[in-house]
C-alpha positions as CSV (number, residue, x, y, z in Angstrom):
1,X,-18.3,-35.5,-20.4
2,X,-15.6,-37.2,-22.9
3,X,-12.8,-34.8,-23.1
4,X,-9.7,-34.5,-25.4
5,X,-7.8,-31.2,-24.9
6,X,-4.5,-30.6,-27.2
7,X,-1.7,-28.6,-26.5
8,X,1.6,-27.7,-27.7
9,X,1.4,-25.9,-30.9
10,X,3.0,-23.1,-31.6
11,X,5.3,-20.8,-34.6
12,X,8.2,-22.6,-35.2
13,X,10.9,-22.2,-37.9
14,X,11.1,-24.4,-40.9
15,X,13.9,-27.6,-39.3
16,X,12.7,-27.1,-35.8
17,X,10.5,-29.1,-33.3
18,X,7.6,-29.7,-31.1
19,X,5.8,-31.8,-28.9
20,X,2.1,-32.0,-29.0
21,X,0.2,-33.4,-25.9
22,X,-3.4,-34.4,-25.7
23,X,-4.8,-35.4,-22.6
24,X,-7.6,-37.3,-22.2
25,X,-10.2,-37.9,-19.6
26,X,-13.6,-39.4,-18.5
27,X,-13.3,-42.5,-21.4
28,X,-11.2,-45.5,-20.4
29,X,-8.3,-44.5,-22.3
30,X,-6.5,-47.6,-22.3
31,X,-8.7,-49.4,-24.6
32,X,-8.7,-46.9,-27.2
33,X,-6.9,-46.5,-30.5
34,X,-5.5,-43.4,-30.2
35,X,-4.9,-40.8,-33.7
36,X,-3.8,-37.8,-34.9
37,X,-5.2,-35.7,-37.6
38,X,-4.5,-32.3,-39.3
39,X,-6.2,-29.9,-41.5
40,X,-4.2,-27.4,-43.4
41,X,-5.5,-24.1,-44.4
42,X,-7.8,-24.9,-47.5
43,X,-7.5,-28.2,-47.3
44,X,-9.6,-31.5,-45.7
45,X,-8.4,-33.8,-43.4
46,X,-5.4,-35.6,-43.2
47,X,-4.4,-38.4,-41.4
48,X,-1.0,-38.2,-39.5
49,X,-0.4,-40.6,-37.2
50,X,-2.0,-43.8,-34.7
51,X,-1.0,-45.6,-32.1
52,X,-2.7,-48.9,-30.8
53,X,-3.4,-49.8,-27.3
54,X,-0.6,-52.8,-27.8
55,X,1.9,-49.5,-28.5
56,X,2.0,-50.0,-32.4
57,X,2.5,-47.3,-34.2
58,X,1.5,-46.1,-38.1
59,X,2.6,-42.7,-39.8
60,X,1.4,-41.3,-43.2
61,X,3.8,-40.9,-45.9
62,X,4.2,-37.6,-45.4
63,X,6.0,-37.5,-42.1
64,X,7.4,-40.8,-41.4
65,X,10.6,-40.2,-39.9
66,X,10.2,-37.2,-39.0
67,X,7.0,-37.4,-36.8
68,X,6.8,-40.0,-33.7
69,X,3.5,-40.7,-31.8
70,X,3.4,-42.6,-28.3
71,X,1.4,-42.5,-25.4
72,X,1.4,-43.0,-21.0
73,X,-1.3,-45.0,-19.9
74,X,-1.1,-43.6,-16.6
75,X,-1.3,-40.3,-17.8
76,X,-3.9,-40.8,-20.2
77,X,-1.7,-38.8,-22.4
78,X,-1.0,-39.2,-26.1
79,X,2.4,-37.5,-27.4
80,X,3.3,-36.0,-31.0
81,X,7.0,-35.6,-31.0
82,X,7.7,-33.9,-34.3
83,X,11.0,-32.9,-35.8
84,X,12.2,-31.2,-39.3
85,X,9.3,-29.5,-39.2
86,X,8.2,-28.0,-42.6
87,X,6.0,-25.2,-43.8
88,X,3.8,-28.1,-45.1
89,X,3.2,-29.0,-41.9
90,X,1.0,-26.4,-41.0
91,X,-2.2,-27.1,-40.0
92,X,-4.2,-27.4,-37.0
93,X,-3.8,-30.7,-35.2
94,X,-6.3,-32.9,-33.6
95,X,-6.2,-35.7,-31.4
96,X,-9.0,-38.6,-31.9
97,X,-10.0,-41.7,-30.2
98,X,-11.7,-45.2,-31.4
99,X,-12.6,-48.0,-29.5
100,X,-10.0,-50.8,-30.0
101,X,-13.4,-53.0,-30.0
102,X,-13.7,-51.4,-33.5
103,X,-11.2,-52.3,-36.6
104,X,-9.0,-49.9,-37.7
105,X,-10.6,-47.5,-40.3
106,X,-9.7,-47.7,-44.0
107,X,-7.2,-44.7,-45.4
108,X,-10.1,-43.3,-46.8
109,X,-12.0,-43.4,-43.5
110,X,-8.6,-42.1,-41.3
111,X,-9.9,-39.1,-43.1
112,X,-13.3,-39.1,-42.0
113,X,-14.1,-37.4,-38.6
114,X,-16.9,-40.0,-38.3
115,X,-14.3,-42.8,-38.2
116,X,-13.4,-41.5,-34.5
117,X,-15.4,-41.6,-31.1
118,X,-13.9,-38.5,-29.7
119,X,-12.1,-35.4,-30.9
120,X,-9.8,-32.8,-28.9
121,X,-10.3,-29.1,-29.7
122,X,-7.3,-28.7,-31.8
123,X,-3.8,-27.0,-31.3
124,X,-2.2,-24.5,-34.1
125,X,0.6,-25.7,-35.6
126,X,2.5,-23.0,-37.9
127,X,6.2,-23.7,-39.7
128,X,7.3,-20.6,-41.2
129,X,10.5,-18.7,-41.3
């Protein structure tokens, strides 16, 4: 069974950091698009970050600069490095996967939990002081 399993959220204060991890196993990793997604309380889903199997990387407005996404191959680990956090930046965060056989989705589909193959569980992310 396809898994995705997140880790790495936590309470942090307003400024600080964290690394999310999601490791991934019984897919073929290496040929797969690999996302990040976040839902704030209340609110749908919102695209954060991707990184292609060629190591390109694309970040929503909203964090660029602040946010970095990579991932090991031999791990089968994708990485969400993310600094100056803010209380917008709550949410819980997901990991997805979509076949690099597949085009990238639109930015209204990056929104769309149908636009991915697989999804991780989700880790709690909380910014507050």
């Amino acid at each position: 069974q396809v898994q995705l399993v997140e880790s790495g959220g936590a309470l942090v204060q307003p400024g600080g950091s964290l690394r999310l991890s999601c490791a991934a196993s019984r897919f073929t990793f290496r040929n797969y698009w690999m996302y990040w997604v976040r839902q704030a309380p209340g609110k749908g889903l919102e695209w954060v970050s991707t990184i292609n199997t060629g190591g390109s990387t694309y970040y929503a407005d909203s964090v660029k600069g602040r946010f970095t996404i990579s991932r090991d191959n031999a791990k089968n680990t994708v990485y969400l490095q993310m600094n100056a956090l803010k209380p917008e930046d709550t949410a819980v965060y997901y990991c997805a996967a979509r076949s690099a056989v597949q085009s990238q989705p639109s930015p209204s589909q990056r929104n769309d939990q149908r636009a991915y193959n697989y999804w991780g569980q989700g880790t709690q992310v909380t910014v507050s002081s």
